[in-house]
N, CA, C and O atoms as a Maestro MAE file, in Angstrom:
{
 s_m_m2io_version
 :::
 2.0.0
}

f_m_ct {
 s_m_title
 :::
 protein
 m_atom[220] {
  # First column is atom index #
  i_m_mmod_type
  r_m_x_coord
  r_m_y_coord
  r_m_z_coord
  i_m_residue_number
  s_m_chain_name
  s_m_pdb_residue_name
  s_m_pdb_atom_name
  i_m_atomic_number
  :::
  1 25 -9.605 57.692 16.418 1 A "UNK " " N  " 7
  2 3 -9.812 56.253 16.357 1 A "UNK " " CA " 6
  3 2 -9.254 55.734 15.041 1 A "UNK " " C  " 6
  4 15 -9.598 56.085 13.913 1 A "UNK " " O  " 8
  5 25 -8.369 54.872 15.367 2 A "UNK " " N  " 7
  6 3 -8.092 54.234 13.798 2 A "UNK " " CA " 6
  7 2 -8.343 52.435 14.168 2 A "UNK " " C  " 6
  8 15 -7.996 51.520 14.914 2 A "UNK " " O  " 8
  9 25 -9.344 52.855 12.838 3 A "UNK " " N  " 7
  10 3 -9.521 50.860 12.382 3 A "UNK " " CA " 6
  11 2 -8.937 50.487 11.784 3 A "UNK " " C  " 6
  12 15 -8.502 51.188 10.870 3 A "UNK " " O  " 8
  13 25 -8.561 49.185 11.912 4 A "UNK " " N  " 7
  14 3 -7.809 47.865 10.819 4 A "UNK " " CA " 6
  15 2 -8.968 46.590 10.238 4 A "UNK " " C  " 6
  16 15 -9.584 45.693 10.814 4 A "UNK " " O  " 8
  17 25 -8.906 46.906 9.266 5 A "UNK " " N  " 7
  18 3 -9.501 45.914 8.283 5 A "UNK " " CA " 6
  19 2 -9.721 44.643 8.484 5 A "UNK " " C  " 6
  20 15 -8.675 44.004 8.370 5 A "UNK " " O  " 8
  21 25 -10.725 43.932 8.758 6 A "UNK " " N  " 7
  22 3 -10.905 42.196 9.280 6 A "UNK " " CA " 6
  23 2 -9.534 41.365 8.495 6 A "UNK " " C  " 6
  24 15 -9.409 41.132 7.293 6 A "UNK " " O  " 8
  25 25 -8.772 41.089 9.405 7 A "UNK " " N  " 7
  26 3 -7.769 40.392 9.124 7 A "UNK " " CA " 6
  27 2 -6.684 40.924 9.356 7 A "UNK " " C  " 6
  28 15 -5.714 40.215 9.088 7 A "UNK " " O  " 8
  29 25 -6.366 42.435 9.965 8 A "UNK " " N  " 7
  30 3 -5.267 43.205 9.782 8 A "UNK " " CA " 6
  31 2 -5.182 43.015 11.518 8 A "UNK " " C  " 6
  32 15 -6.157 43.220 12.240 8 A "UNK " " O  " 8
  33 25 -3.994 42.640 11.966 9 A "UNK " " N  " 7
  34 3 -3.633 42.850 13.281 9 A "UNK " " CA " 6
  35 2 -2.112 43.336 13.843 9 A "UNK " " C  " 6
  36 15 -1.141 42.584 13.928 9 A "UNK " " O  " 8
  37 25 -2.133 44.802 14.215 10 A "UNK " " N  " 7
  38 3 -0.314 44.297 13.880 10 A "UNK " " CA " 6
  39 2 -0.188 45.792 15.416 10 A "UNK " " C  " 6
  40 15 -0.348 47.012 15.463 10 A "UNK " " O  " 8
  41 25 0.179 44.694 16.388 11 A "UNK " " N  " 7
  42 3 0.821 44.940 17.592 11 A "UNK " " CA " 6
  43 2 1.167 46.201 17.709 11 A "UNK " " C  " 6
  44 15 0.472 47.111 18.161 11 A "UNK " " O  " 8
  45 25 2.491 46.272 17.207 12 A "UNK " " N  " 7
  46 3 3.414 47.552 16.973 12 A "UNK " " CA " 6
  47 2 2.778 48.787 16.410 12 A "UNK " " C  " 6
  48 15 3.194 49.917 16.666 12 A "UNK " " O  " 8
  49 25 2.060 48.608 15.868 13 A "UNK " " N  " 7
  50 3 1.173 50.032 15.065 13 A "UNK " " CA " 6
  51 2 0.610 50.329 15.993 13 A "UNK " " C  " 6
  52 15 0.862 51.455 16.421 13 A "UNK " " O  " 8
  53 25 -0.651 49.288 16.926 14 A "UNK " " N  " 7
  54 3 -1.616 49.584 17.572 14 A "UNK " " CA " 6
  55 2 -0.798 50.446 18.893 14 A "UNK " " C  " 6
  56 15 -1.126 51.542 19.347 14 A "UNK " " O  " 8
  57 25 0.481 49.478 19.377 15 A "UNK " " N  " 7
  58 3 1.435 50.719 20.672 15 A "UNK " " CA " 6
  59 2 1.557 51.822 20.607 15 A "UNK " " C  " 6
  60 15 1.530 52.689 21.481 15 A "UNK " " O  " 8
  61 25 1.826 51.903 18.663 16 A "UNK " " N  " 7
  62 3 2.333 53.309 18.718 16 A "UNK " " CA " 6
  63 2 1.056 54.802 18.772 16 A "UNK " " C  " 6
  64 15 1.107 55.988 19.094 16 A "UNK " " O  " 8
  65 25 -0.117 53.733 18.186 17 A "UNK " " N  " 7
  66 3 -0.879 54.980 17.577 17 A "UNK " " CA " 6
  67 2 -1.616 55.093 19.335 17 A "UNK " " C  " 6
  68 15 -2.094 56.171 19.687 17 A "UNK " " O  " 8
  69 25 -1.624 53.934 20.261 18 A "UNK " " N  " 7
  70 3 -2.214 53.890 21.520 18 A "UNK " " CA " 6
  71 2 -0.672 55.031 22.524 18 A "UNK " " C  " 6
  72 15 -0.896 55.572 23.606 18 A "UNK " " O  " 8
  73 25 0.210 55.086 22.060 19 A "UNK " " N  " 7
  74 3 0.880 55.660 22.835 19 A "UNK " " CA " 6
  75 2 0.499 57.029 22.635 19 A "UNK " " C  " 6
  76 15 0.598 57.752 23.627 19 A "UNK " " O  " 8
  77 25 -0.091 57.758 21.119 20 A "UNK " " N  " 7
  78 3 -0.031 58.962 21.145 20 A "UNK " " CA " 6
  79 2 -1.617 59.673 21.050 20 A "UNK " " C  " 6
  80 15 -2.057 60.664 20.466 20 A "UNK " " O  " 8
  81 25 -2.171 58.713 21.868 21 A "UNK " " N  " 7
  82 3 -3.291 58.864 22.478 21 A "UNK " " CA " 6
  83 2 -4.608 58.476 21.464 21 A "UNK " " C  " 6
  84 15 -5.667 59.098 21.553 21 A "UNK " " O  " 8
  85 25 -4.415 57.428 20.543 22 A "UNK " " N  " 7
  86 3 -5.359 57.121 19.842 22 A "UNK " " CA " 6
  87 2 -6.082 55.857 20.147 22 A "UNK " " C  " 6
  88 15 -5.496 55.024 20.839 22 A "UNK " " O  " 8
  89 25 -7.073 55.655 19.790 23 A "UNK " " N  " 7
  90 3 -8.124 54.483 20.433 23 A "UNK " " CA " 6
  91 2 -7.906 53.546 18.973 23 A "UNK " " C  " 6
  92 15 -8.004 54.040 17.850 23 A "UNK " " O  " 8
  93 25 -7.530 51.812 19.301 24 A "UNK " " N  " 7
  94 3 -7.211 51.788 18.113 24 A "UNK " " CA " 6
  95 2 -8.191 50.578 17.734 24 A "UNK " " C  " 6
  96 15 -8.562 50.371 18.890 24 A "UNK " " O  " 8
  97 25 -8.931 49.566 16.937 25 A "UNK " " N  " 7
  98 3 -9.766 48.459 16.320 25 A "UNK " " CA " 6
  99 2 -9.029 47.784 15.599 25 A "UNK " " C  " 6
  100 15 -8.576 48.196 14.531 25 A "UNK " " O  " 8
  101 25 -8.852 46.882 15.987 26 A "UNK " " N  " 7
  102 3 -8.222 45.729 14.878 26 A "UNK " " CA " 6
  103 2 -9.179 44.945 14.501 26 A "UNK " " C  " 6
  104 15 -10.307 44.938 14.992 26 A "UNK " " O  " 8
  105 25 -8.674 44.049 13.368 27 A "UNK " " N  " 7
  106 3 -9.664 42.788 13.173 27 A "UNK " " CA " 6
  107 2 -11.243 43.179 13.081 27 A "UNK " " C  " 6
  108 15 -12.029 42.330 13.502 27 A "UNK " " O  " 8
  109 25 -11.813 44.500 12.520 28 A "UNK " " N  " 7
  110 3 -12.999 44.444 13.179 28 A "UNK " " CA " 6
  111 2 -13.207 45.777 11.549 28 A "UNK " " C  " 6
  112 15 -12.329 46.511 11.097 28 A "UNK " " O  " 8
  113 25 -14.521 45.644 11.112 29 A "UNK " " N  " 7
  114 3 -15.251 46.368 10.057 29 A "UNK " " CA " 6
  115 2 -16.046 47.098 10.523 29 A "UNK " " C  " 6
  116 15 -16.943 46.669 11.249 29 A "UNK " " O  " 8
  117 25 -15.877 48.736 10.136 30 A "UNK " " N  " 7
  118 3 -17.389 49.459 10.756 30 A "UNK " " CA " 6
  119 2 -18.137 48.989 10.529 30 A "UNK " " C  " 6
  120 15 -18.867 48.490 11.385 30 A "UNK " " O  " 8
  121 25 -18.435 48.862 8.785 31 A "UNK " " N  " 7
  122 3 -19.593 48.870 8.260 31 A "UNK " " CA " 6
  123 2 -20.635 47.636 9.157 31 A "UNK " " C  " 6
  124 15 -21.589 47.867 9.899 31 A "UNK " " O  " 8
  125 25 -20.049 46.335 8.769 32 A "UNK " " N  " 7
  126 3 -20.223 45.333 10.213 32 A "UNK " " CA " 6
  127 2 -20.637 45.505 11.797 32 A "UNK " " C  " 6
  128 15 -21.639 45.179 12.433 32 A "UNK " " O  " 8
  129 25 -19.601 46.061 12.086 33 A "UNK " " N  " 7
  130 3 -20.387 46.804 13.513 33 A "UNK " " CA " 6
  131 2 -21.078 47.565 13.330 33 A "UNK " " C  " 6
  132 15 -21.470 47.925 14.440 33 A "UNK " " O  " 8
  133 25 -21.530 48.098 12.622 34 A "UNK " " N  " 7
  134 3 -22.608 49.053 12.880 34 A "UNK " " CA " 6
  135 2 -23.975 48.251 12.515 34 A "UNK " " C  " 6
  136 15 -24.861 48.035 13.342 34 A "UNK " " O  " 8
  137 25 -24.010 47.889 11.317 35 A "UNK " " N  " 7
  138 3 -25.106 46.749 11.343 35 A "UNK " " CA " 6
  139 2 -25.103 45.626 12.280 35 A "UNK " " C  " 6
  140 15 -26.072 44.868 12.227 35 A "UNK " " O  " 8
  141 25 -24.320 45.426 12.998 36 A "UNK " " N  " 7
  142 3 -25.044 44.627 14.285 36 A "UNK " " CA " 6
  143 2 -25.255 44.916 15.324 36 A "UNK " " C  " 6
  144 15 -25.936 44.142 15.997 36 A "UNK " " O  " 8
  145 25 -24.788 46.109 15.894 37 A "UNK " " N  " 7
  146 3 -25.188 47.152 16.755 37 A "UNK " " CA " 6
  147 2 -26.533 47.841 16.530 37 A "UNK " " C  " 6
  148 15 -27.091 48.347 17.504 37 A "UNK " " O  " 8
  149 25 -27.022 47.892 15.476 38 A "UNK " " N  " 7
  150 3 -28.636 48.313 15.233 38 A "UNK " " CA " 6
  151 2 -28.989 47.259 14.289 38 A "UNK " " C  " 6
  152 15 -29.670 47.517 13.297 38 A "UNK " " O  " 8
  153 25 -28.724 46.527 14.447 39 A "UNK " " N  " 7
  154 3 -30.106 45.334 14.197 39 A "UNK " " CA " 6
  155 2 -29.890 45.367 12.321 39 A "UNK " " C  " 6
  156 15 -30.970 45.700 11.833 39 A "UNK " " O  " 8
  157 25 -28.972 45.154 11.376 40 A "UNK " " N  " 7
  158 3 -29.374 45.567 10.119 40 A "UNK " " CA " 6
  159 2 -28.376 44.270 9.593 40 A "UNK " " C  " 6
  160 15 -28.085 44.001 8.428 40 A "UNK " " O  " 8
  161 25 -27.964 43.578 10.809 41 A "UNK " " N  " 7
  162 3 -26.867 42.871 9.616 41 A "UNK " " CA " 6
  163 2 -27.626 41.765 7.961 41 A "UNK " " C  " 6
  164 15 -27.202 41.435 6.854 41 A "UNK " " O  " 8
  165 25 -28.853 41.586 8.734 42 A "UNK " " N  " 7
  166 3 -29.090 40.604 7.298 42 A "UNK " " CA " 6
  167 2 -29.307 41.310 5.827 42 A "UNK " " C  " 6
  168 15 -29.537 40.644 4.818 42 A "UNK " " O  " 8
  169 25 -29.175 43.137 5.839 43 A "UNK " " N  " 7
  170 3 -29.170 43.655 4.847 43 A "UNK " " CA " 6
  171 2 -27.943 43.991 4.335 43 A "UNK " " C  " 6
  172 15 -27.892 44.983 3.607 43 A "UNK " " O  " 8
  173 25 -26.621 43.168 4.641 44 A "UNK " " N  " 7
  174 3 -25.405 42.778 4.707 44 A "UNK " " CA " 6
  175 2 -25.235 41.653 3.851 44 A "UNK " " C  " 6
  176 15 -24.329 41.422 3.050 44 A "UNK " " O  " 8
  177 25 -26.284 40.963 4.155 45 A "UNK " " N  " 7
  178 3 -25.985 39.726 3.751 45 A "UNK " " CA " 6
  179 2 -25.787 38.664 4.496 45 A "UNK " " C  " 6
  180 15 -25.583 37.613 3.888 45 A "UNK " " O  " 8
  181 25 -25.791 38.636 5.979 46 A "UNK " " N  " 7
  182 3 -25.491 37.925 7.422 46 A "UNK " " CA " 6
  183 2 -26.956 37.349 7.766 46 A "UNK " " C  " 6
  184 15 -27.878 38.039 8.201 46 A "UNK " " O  " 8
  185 25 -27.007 36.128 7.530 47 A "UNK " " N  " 7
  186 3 -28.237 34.927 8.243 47 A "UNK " " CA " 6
  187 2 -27.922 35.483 9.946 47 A "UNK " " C  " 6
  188 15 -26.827 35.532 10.508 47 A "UNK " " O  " 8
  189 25 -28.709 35.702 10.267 48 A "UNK " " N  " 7
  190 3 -28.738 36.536 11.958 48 A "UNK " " CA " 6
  191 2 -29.678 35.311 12.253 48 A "UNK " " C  " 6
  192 15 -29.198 34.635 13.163 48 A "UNK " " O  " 8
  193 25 -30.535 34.948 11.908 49 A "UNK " " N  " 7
  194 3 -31.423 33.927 12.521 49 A "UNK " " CA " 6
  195 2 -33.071 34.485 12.896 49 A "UNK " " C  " 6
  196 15 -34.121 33.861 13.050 49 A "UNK " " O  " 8
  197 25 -32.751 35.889 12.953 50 A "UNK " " N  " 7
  198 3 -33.976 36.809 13.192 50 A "UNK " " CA " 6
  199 2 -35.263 36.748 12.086 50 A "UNK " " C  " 6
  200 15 -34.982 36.680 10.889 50 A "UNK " " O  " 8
  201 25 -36.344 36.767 12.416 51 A "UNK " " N  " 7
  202 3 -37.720 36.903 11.401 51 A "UNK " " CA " 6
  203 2 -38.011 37.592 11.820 51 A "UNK " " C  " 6
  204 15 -38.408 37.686 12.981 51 A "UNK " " O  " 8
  205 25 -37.859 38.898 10.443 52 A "UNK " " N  " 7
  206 3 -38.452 40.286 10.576 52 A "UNK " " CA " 6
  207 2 -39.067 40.591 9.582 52 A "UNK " " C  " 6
  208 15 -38.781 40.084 8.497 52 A "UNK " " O  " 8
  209 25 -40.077 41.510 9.725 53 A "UNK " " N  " 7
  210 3 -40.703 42.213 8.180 53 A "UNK " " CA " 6
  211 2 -39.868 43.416 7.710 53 A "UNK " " C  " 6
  212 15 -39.817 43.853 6.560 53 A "UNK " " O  " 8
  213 25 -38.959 44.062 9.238 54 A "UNK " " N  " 7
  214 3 -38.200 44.937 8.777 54 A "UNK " " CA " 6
  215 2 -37.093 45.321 8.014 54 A "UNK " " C  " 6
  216 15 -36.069 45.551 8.656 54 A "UNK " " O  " 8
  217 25 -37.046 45.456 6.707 55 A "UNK " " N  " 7
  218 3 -35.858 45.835 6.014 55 A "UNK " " CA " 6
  219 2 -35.264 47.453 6.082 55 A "UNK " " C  " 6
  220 15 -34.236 47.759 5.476 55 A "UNK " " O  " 8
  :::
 }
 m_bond[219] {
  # First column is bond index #
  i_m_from
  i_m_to
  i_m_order
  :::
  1 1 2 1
  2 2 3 1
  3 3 4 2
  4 3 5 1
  5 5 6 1
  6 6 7 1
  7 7 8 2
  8 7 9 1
  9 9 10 1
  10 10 11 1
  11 11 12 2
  12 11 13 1
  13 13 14 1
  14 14 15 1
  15 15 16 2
  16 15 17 1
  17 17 18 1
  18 18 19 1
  19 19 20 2
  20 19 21 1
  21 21 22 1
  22 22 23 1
  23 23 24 2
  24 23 25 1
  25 25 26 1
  26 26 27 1
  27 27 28 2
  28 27 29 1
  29 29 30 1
  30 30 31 1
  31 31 32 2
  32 31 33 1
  33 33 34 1
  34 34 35 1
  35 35 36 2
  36 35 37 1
  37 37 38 1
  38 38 39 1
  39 39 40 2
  40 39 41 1
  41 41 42 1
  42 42 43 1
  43 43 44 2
  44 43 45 1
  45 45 46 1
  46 46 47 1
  47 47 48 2
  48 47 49 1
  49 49 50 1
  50 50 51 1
  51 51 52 2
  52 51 53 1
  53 53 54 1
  54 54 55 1
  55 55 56 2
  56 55 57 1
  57 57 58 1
  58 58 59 1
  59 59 60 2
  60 59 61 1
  61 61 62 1
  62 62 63 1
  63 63 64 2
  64 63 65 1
  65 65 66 1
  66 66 67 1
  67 67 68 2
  68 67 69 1
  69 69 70 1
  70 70 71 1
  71 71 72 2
  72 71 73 1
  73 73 74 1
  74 74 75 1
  75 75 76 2
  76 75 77 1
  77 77 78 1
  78 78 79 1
  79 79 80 2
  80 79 81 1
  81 81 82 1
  82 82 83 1
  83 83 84 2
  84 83 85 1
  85 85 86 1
  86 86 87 1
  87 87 88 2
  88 87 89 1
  89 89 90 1
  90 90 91 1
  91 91 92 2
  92 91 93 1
  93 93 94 1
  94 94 95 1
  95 95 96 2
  96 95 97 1
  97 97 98 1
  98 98 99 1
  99 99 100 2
  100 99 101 1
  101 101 102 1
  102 102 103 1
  103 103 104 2
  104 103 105 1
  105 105 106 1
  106 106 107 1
  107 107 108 2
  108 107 109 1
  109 109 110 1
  110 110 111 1
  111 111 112 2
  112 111 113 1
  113 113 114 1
  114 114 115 1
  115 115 116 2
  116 115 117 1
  117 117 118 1
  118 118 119 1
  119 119 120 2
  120 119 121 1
  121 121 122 1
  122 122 123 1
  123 123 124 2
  124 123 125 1
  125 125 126 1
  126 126 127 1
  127 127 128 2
  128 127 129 1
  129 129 130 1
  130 130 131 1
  131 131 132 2
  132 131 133 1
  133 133 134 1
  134 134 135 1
  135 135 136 2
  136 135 137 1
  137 137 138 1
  138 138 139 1
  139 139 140 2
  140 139 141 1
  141 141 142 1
  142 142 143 1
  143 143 144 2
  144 143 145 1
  145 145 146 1
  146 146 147 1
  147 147 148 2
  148 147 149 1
  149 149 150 1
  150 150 151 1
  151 151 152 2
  152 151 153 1
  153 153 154 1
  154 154 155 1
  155 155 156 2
  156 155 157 1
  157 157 158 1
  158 158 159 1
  159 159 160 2
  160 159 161 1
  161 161 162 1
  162 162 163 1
  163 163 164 2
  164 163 165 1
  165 165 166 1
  166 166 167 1
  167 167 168 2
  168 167 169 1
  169 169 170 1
  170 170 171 1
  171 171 172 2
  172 171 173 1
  173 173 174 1
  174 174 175 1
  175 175 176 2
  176 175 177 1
  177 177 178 1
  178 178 179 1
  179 179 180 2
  180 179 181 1
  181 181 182 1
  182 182 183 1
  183 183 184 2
  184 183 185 1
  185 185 186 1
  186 186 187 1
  187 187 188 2
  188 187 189 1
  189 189 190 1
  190 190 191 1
  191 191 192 2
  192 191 193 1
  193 193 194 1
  194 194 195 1
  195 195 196 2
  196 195 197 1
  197 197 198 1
  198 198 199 1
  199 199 200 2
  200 199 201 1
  201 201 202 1
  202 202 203 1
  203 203 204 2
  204 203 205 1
  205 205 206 1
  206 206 207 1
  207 207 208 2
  208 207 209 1
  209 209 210 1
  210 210 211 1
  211 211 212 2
  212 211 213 1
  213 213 214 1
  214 214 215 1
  215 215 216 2
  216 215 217 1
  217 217 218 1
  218 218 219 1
  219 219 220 2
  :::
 }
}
């Protein structure tokens, strides 16, 4: 799997690395997805809108 950095989008890379069988993320931050995939983004720094006691 190769990621590209929020803001990085570039076509031609993604063909090539998808042609030689790689899964590819653009535009997109682990660290980010992963805190919003389990519930952690406001310890990010992200107003989610959620009221929790959980940190």
């Amino acid at each position: 799997t190769i990621w590209m950095q929020i803001g990085v989008i570039n076509a031609d890379a993604a063909a090539t690395a998808t042609a030689a069988g790689l899964q590819v993320i653009q535009n997109h931050c682990p660290k980010i997805e992963y805190q919003r995939l389990f519930g952690e983004l406001r310890m990010g720094g992200f107003n989610t809108g959620i009221v929790s006691s959980r940190l």
